[in-house]
Each structure stands twice: as C-alpha cells, then as structure tokens.
C-alpha positions as CSV (number, residue, x, y, z in Angstrom):
1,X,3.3,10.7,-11.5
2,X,6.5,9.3,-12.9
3,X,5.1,7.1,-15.4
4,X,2.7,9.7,-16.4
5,X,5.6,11.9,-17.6
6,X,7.5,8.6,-19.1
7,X,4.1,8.1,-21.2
8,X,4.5,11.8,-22.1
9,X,8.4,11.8,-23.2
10,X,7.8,8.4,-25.3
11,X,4.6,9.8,-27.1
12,X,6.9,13.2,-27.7
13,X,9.6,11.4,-28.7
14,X,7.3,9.6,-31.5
15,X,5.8,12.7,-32.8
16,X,8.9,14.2,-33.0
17,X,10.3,11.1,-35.5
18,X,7.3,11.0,-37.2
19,X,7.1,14.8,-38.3
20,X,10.8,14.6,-39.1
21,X,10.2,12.1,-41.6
22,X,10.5,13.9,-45.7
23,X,7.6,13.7,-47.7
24,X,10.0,12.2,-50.6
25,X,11.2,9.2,-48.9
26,X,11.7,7.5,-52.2
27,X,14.3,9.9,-53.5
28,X,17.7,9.4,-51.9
29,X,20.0,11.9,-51.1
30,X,23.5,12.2,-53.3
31,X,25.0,14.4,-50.3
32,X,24.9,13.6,-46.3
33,X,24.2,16.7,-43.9
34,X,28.2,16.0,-43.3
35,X,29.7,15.7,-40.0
36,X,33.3,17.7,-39.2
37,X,35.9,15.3,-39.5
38,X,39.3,15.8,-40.0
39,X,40.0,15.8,-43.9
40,X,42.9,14.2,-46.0
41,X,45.2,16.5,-48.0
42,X,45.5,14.0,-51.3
43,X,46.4,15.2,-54.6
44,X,45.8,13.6,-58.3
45,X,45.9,14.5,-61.6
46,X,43.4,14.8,-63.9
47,X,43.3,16.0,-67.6
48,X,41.8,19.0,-69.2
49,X,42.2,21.5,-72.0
50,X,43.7,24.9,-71.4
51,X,42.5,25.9,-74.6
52,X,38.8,24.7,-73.8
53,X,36.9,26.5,-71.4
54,X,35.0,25.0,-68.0
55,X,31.6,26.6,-68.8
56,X,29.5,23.7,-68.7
57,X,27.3,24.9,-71.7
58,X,30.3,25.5,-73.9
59,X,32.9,23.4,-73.4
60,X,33.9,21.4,-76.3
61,X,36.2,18.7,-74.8
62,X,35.1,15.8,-72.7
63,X,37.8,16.4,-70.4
64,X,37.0,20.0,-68.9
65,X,33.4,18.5,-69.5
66,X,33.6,15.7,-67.0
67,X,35.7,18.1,-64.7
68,X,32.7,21.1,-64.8
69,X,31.0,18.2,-62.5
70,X,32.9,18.9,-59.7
71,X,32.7,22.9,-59.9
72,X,28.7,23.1,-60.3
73,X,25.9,21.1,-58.7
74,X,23.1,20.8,-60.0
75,X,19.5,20.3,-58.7
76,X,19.1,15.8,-59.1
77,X,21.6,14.0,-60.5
78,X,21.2,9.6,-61.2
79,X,23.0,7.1,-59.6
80,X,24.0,4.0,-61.3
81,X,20.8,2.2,-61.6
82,X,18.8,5.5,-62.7
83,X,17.9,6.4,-59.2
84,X,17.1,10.4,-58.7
85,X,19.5,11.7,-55.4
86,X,18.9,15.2,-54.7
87,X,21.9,17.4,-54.9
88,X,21.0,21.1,-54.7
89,X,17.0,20.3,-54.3
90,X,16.4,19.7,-51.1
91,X,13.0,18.1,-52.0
92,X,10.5,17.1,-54.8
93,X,6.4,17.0,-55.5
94,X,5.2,15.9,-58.4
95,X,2.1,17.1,-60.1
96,X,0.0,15.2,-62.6
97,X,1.9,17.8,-65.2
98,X,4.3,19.3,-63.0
99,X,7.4,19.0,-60.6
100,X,7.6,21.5,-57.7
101,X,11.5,21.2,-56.5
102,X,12.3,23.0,-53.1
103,X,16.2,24.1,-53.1
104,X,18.2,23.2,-50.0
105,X,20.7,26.2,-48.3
106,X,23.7,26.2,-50.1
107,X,26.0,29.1,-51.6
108,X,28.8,29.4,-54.5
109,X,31.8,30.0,-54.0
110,X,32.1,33.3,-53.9
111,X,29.9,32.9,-50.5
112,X,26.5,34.0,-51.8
113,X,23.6,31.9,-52.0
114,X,22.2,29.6,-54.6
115,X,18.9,31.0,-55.2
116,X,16.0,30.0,-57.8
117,X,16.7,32.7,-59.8
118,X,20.2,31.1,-60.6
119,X,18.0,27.9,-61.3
120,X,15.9,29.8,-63.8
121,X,19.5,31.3,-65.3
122,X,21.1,28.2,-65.4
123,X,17.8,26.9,-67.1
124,X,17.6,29.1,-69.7
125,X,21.6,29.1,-70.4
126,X,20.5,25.3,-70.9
127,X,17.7,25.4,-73.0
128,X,19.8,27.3,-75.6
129,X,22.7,25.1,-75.4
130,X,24.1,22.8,-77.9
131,X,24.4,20.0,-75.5
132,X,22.6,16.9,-74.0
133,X,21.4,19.3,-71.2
134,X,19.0,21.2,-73.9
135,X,17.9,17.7,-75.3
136,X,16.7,16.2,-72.2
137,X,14.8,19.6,-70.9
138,X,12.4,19.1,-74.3
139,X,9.4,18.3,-72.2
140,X,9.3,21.5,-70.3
141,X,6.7,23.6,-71.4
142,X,7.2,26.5,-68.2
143,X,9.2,27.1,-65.6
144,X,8.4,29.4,-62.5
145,X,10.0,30.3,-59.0
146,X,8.7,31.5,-55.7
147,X,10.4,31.9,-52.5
148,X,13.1,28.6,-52.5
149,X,10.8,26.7,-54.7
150,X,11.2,26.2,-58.7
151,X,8.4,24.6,-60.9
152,X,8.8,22.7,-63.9
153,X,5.2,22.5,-66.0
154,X,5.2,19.6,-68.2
155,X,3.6,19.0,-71.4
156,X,2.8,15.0,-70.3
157,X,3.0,13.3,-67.5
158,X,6.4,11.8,-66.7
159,X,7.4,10.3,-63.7
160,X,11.0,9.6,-64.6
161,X,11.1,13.7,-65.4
162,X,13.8,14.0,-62.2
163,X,15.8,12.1,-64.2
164,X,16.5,15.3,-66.2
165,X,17.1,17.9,-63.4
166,X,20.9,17.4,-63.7
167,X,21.5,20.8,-65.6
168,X,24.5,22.5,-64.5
169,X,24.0,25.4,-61.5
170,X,25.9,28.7,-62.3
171,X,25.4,32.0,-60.8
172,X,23.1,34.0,-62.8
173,X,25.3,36.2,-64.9
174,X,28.8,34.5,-63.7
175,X,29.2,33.1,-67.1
176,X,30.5,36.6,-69.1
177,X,34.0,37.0,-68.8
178,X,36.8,36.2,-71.1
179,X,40.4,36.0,-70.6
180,X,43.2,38.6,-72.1
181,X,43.6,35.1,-74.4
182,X,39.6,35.0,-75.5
183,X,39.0,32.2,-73.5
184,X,36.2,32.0,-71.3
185,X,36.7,32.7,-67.7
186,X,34.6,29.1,-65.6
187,X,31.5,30.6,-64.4
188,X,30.9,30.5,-60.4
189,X,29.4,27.1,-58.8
190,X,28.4,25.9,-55.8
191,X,30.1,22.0,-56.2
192,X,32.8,20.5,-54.6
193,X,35.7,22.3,-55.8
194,X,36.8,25.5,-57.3
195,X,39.3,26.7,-59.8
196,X,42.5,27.7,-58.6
197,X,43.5,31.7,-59.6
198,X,46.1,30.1,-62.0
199,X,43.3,27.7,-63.5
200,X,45.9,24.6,-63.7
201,X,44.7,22.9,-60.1
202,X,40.9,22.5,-58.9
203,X,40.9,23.0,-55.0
204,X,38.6,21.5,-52.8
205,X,35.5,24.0,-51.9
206,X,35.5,24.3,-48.4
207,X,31.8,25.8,-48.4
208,X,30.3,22.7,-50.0
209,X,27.1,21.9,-48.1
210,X,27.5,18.3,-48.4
211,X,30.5,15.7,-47.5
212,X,33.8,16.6,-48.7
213,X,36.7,14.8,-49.8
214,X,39.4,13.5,-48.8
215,X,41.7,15.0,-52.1
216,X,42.0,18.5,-51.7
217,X,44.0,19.2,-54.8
218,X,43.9,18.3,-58.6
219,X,46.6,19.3,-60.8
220,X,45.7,19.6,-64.2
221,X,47.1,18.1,-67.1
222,X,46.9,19.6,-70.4
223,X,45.6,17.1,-72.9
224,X,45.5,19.1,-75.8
225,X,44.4,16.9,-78.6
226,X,43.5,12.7,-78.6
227,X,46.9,11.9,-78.9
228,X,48.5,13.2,-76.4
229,X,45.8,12.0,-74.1
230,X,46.2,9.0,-74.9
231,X,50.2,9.3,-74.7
232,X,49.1,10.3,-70.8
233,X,46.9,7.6,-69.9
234,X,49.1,5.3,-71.2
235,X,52.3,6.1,-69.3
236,X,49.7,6.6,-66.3
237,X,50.4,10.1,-65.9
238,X,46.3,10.5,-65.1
239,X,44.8,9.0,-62.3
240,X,41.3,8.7,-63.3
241,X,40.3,8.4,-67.0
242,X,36.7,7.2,-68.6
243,X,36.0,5.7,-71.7
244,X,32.4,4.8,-73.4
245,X,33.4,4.1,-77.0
246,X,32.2,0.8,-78.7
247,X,35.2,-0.7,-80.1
248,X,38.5,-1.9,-78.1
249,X,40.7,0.4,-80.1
250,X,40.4,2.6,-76.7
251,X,43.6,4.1,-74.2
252,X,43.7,1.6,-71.5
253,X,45.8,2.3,-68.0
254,X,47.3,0.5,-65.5
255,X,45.1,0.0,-62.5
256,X,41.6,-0.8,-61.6
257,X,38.6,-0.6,-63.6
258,X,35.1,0.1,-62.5
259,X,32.1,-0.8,-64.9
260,X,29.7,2.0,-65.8
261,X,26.1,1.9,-66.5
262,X,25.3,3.7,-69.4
263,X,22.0,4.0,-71.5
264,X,23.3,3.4,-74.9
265,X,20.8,1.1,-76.8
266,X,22.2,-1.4,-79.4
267,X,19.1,-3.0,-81.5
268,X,18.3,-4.4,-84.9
269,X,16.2,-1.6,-86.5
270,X,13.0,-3.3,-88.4
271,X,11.8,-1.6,-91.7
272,X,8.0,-2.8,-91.0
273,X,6.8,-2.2,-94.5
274,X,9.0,-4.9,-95.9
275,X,7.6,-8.2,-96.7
276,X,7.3,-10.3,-94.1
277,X,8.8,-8.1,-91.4
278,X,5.4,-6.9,-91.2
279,X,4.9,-9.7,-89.0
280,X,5.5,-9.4,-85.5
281,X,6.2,-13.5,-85.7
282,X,9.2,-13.1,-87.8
283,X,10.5,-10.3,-85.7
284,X,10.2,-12.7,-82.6
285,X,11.7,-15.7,-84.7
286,X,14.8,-13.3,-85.1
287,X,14.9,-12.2,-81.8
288,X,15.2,-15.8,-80.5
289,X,17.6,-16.5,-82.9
290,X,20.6,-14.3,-81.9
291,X,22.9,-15.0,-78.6
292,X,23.1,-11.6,-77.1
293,X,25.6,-13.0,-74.0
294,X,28.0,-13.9,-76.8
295,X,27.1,-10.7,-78.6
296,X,28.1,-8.4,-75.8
297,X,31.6,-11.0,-75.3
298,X,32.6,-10.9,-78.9
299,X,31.4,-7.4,-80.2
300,X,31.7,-5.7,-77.5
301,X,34.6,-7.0,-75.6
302,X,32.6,-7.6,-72.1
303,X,31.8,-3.8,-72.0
304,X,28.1,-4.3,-72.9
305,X,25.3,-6.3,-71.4
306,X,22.8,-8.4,-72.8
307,X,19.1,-6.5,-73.3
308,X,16.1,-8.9,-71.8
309,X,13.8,-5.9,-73.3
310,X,13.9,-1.9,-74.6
311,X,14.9,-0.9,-70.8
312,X,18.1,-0.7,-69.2
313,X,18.4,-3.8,-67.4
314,X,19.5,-1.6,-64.3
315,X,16.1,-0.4,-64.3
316,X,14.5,-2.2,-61.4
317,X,10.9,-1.0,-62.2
318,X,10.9,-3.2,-65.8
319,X,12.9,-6.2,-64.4
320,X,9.6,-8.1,-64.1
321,X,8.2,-8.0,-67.4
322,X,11.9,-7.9,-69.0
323,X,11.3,-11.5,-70.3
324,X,13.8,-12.1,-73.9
325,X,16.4,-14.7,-73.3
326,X,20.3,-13.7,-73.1
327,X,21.1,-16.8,-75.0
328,X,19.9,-18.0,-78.3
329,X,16.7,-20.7,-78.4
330,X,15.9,-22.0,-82.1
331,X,13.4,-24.0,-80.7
332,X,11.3,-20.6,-80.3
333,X,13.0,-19.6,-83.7
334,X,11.2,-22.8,-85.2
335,X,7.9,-22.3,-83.5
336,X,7.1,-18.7,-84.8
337,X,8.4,-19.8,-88.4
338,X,6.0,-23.0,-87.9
339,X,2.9,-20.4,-87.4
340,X,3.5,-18.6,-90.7
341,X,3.7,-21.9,-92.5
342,X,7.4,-21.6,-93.1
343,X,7.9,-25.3,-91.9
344,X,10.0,-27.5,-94.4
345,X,13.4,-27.5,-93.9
346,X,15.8,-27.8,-96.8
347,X,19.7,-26.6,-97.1
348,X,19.9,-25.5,-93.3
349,X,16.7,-22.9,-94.0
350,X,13.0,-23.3,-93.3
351,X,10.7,-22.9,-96.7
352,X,7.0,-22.2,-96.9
353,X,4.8,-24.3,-98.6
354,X,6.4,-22.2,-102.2
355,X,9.7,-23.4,-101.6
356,X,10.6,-19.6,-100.1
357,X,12.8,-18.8,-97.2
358,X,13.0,-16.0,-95.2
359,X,15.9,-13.9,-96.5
360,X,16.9,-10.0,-95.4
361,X,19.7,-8.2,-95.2
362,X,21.4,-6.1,-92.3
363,X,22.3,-2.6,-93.1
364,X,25.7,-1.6,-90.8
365,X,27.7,1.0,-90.3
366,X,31.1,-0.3,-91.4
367,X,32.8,2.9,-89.5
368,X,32.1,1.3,-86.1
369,X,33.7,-2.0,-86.3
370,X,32.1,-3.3,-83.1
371,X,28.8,-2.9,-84.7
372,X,30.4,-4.5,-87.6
373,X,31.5,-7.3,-85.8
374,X,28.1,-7.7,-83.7
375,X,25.9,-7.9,-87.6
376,X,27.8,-10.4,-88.6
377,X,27.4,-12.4,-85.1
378,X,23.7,-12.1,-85.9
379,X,23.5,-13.0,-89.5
380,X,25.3,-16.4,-88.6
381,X,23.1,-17.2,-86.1
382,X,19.9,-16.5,-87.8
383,X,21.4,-18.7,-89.9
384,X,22.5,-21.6,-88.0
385,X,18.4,-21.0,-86.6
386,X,17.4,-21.5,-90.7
387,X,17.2,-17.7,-91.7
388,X,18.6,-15.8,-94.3
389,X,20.6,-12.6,-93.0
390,X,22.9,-11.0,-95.0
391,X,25.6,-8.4,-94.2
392,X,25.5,-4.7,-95.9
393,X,28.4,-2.5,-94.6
394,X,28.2,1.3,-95.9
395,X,30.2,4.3,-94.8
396,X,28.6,6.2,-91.9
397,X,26.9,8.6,-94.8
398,X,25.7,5.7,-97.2
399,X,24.1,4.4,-94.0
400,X,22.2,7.4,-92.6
401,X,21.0,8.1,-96.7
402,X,19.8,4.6,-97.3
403,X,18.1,4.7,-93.0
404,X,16.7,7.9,-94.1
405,X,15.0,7.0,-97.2
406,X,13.7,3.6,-96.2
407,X,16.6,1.7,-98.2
408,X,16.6,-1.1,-95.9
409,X,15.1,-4.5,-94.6
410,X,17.1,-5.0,-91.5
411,X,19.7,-2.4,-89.4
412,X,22.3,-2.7,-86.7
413,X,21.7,0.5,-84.6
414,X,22.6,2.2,-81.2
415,X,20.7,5.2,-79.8
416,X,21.4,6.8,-76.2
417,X,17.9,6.5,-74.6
418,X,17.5,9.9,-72.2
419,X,17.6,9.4,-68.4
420,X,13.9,9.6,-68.4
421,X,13.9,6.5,-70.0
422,X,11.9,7.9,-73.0
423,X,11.4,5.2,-76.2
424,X,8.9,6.9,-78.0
425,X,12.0,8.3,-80.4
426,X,12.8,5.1,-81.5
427,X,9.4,3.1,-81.3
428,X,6.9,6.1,-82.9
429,X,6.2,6.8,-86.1
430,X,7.7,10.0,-87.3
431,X,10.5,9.1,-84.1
432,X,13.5,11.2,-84.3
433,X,15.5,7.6,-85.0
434,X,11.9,5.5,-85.8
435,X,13.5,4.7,-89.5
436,X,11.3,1.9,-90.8
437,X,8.5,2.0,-88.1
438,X,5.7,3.5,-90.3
439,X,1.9,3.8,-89.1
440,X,-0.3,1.1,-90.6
441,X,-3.0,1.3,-92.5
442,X,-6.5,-0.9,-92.7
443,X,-8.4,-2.0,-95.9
444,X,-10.3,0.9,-96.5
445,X,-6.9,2.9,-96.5
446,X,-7.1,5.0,-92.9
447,X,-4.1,5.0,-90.2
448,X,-4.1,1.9,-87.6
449,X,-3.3,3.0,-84.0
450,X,-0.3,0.4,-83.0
451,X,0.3,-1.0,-80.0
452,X,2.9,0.9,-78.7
453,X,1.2,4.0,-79.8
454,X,-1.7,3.4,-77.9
455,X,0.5,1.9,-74.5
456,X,2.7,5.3,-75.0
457,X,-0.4,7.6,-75.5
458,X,-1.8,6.1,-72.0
459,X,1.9,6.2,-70.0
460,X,2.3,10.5,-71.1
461,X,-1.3,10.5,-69.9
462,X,-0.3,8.8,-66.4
463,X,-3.1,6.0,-67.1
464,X,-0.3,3.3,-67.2
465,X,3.3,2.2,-65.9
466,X,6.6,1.8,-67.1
467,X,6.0,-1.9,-66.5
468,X,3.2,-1.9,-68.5
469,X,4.6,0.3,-71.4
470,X,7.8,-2.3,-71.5
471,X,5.9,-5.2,-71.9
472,X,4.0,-4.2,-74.7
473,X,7.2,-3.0,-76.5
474,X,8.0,-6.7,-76.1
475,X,4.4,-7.7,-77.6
476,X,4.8,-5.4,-80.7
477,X,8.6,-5.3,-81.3
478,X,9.0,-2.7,-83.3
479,X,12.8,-3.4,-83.3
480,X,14.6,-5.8,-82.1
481,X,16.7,-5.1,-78.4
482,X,20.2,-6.4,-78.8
483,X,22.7,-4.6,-75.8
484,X,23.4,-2.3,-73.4
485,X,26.9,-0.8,-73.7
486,X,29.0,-0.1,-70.9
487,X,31.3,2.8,-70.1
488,X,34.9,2.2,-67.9
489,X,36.5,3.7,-65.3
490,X,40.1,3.4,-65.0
491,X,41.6,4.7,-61.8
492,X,45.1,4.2,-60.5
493,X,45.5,1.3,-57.3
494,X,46.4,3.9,-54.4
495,X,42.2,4.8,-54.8
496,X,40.2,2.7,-53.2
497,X,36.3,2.4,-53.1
498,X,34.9,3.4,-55.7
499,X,32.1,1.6,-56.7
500,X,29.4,4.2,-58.0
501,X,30.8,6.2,-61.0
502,X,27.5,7.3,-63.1
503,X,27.3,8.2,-67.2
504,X,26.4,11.7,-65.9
505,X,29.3,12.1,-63.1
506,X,32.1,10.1,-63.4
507,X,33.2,11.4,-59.9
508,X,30.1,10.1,-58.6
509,X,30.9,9.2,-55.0
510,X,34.5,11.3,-55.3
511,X,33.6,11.9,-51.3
512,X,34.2,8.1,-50.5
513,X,37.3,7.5,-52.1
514,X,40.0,6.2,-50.1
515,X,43.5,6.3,-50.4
C-alpha cells in the first residue's frame, strides 16, 4: 500500500512540473516573480531636462528619453544580443501573420491595472509619433484585444516582430495634462519608478510587479543644453551617462565603462549600375581588401566591431553562415580580379588585358570625421591590394544630393538596422537607403529578379530563415558590410554589476546593481 501511494505522489508530482511548464520557453523573462527581501535605500544622480517633458512620445532630449524607461514598461523589450524578454506580456504565440501577446497582472502607479486597452492607447499614441517607436511598428497592418490578450496582424511573416513590442505603456488618457508653465505633465506608468510631486527625484515604484532595486531615489540634474552636460559628466557630477556617437570628440567620466551592443550598420554603399561594380567579383575583391579589425581600432576608436556579414554579429541565429574575414586577405583580392581578367600587375595595380585598372571613388560624409577617417583606411588598403579608391568628402547636404541622384561609384554609409533585424531598406530596390542598388534588366529589356529579392520574398513569406536570407546577402553583396558600432556606458566605481545595458534601455538590469 505504501509504495502504491509513493507511485501516485511521484507521477503527481511530474504532471504537476510538466503542466507548469510555458508554452514560450524560448522567450526569457526581463522581470523574476520577485521574492521580499529587504531593499537598499541608495541614491544617484542622473540628468534630465526640466524644460523637456517625460512623455515618452514627445520628449525631445535623450536624457528625459533614456529616463521615461524607468517610469513605463512596455510589453518585450531586447537584451543585449537581440533576445525578446517579456516585460508587461506575460506570454507570446505567433501566427503565420500574427502575434497573439497575453499581458501579465500588473498596475500603474496610481494602483489600477494595466489593461489591453492601455496597450491599444499606448499603440496608437505610437503609431502617430515622431519617434523610432512609430518606425519600427510599420509592419502592423491591425491590432485587436480581448480579455488580457492583444493581437498584432501582420502584413508578412516575421519572426523577429517581438523585437518591436518595446513601445512605451501609459495609461490610456494619462498623457493630457500640462503644467501652469506649458510643460507636459509625465503620463502614468507601470515601471520601476515614479516621479516625485516636485518632478526633480524619480522614486522607486513600490507596486512594480517584478524585482526592485536596490536605489530608491534619483535626483535629477538639470542638463539644460550639450554643454552643460558635458560640464556634468565631466566633473562626475552624474553617475550613469551613455554615449553612441561615432567620433571620440564625446564627454567621457571617471569610472567604469560597459560596452553596448547597438545595431548601427557601417558599409560601403555599391552604385551597381557603374562599370564594373556590376560585378559581384569586384565587390568581393573589395571586400577582401579592407581590414575591418583595424577599421573599428583606428576609425572608430575600439567602440565598433568588425562585420563577418549584414547581421549583427550578436545575432546568434546568423553566426554560422557569417563567413567575411575581420582582417584583410589580398590573396582573395587577387583571385576575384584574376577571374575578370584583370591579372597583370604594373605600378602596385592589377590591369586587364587593355592596360585598365580598376579605379572608383568613395563618396564620404566629411561632417562625421570617424567615417572620414574609416574611407580613407579603405581606399589605402584597396590600394596596397592593387585597386584604385579614391576619397570624395562632401558636406552632409552635398552627400545626401549626389546619394540621391545616383552621383556616385562607391559610399561610406551607416544605417541603424531595426530590432527585427529587417535589411530589405538597404538591400531592395526602391529601399528607403538602397541608393545605387537598381533592379536589373535582361537583353530583351524586362526587370531581373535578384537574389536577394527573391531570398527576401521567400523569408516575409515564412519559406526561409534568417540563416538562409544572410548568406545570400553574402552571395549577392549588394553593399559591402564594414562595422558594427558600439554605444558606452559610463557609470561611477561605487556601482557594481552591471553587465547588460541594452541600445533600448540603458538601465537594463538597474535591479542587479550593486553598491
């Protein structure tokens, strides 16, 4: 009789685990069901704008924009290799078209409930937004609710779309009121602080449905214009601070430093109606011709990394197939010129049987000197490989003209890829920044499907993968992958662990900091 009942408990016991188990096991979690635990009463300083508001949707300095990500949580947000952890969904299932996202029990803090009808609010205050939230939601074609469930309709199949699902959360309506001074009043949000009645200190939310932290006060310091907030991170009167721009001409404070993945995209833009660049040989020949390690050193000062393909080499679903060397190889260089007959070498540059060498030039913004810095890295070592790249710098203006009227051979460019990993911007014809990729034609005059075309065609239609899709972009090479840039962290040395600060929330993992 007792081992009958032990049999019984131990098959309970199983059924129990096993129904317990989510149906989104892939998908990690950005908040723990959070155990009681005595708290820390730290304080820092962070800077803002009095002037600015905290409405996510309207705020104008990146400041009080970094800050609305600790007032108001939104549905997914990444981590720092482009993982989706759920925040305010509780759970996920993905259609062939849609996304069905289940919202977990939380409430603002006011102490009512996050509901899907402040999803659909929140969604809409997005859509119409003059921010990266409206960009990213552009493959939405409907959005419904029911009960605790919100569904996103697509118009292709995505399954990075999660990715996107990091809109701001406000409560519907919360986002109308104005100060005596004009200035907007911060909507209500459910995240891990709130503002305090004077609106100079954020105070830690102690209704927040996940961990908390162990800083339960930041005082804010007014920053009211680039050089006085430079003035305070200099004299360390901040103890957090972020920076993501491409030269070294950036305020630096004393501390630590924690590297930040971000999805900014430096490449050498191809005009394929030009001469030879037609060729996807030549394109390779130039691509194995540049030293991207000493690239990302020299440009970029160490805050970039080297690009083995168009993804993000934190993407672990492309690392495969991610094949182009960090380092340059002429002996590659020379084998793709041997194939196009280009084979005599004469002056340090390889002629065709005519006596020709390859010879381009490099169109670069000469605003950005980073990118100024990195063209002429390249046109050396095309050089020292026996190819002829010259240098254009143009203003910013002369740039975008002569990019958007096909004025060019070669370009230095950077785009910020969204978090769905989308390419077909840059890769497409008719691509919001596709300058100089044009659709071919055949003999008789009628349009040529392209590779990627075709490879992108299949991947919105589900019939391929990511892995797939990257490996073609590396068969066709439309343009030529350079870099990744890097954002950075600085944080004063009392902090201690942190190790996940994300493009979208620099606070990332704010809950683990120690002190």
């Amino acid at each position: 009789m007792k081992k009958a009942v032990c049999v019984f408990l131990c098959v309970l016991l199983c059924f129990c685990f096993t129904s317990c188990r989510s149906d989104t096991e892939n998908i990690s979690s950005s908040v723990r069901e959070h155990e009681e635990k005595p708290l820390g009463e730290q304080k820092i300083n962070l800077l803002y704008s009095s002037s600015d508001s905290f409405n996510p949707y309207t705020a104008k300095t990146k400041y009080n924009r970094q800050l609305s990500r600790l007032l108001y949580d939104c549905l997914v947000k990444c981590d720092d290799n482009f993982n989706p952890a759920y925040c305010l969904a509780y759970s996920a299932e993905k259609g062939e078209k849609s996304y069905s996202v289940k919202l977990r029990s939380a409430v603002f803090t006011d102490g009512s409930p996050v509901t899907v009808q402040d999803v659909l609010y929140s969604y809409n205050l997005a859509k119409r937004s003059e921010t990266s939230y409206a960009a990213a939601l552009y493959e939405v074609s409907g959005i419904s609710a029911s009960g605790d469930t919100v569904v996103f309709t697509l118009d292709r199949a995505d399954p990075y779309f999660l990715n996107l699902l990091d809109f701001p959360i406000i409560k519907l309506g919360s986002d109308n009121g104005k100060t005596s001074d004009g200035v907007e009043v911060a909507p209500i949000g459910s995240g891990r602080y709130r503002i305090s009645e004077e609106g100079d200190r954020l105070i830690r939310n102690d209704s927040y449905f996940g961990d908390k932290s162990d800083i339960s006060e930041i005082t804010l310091i007014d920053a009211p214009d680039a050089a006085s907030a430079a003035h305070y991170v200099e004299v360390g009167a901040t103890d957090i601070y972020y920076a993501d721009e491409s030269t070294v001409n950036v305020a630096r404070m004393s501390g630590k430093r924690a590297d930040v993945n971000t999805n900014n995209f430096v490449y050498i833009g191809i005009n394929n109606s030009y001469g030879m660049l037609s060729d996807n040989l030549v394109r390779y020949a130039i691509s194995a011709a540049i030293d991207r390690t000493e690239i990302c050193h020299s440009a970029y000062y160490d805050n970039a990394v080297p690009a083995a393909g168009f993804f993000n080499p934190a993407l672990k679903d492309t690392l495969a197939v991610q094949s182009l060397k960090t380092v340059a190889d002429t002996q590659i260089t020379i084998e793709n010129l041997g194939k196009i007959g280009y084979n005599n070498m004469s002056d340090g540059y390889y002629l065709n049987d005519s006596g020709k060498k390859l010879s381009f030039t490099l169109l670069v913004n000469s605003d950005n000197p980073s990118r100024v810095c990195a063209a002429n890295l390249i046109a050396s070592e095309c050089r020292a490989a026996g190819i002829d790249i010259t240098v254009l710098e143009r203003t910013y203006e002369q740039y975008i003209t002569l990019l958007s009227t096909g004025g060019f051979q070669l370009y230095l460019g950077e785009i910020r890829v969204a978090a769905n990993m989308d390419m077909s911007s840059l890769v497409m014809p008719g691509g919001s920044a596709a300058y100089g990729v044009f659709t071919a034609v055949d003999e008789n005059g009628a349009a040529v499907t392209s590779v990627c075309e075709e490879m992108i065609g299949k991947y919105r239609a589900g019939q391929c993968t990511v892995s797939d899709l990257a490996g073609a972009l590396l068969t066709e090479m439309p343009q030529i992958p350079v870099c990744y840039r890097k954002g950075m962290l600085f944080y004063t040395s009392r902090i201690k662990n942190v190790a996940v600060p994300t493009v979208g929330d620099i606070f990332y993992g704010l809950e683990n900091y120690e002190f």
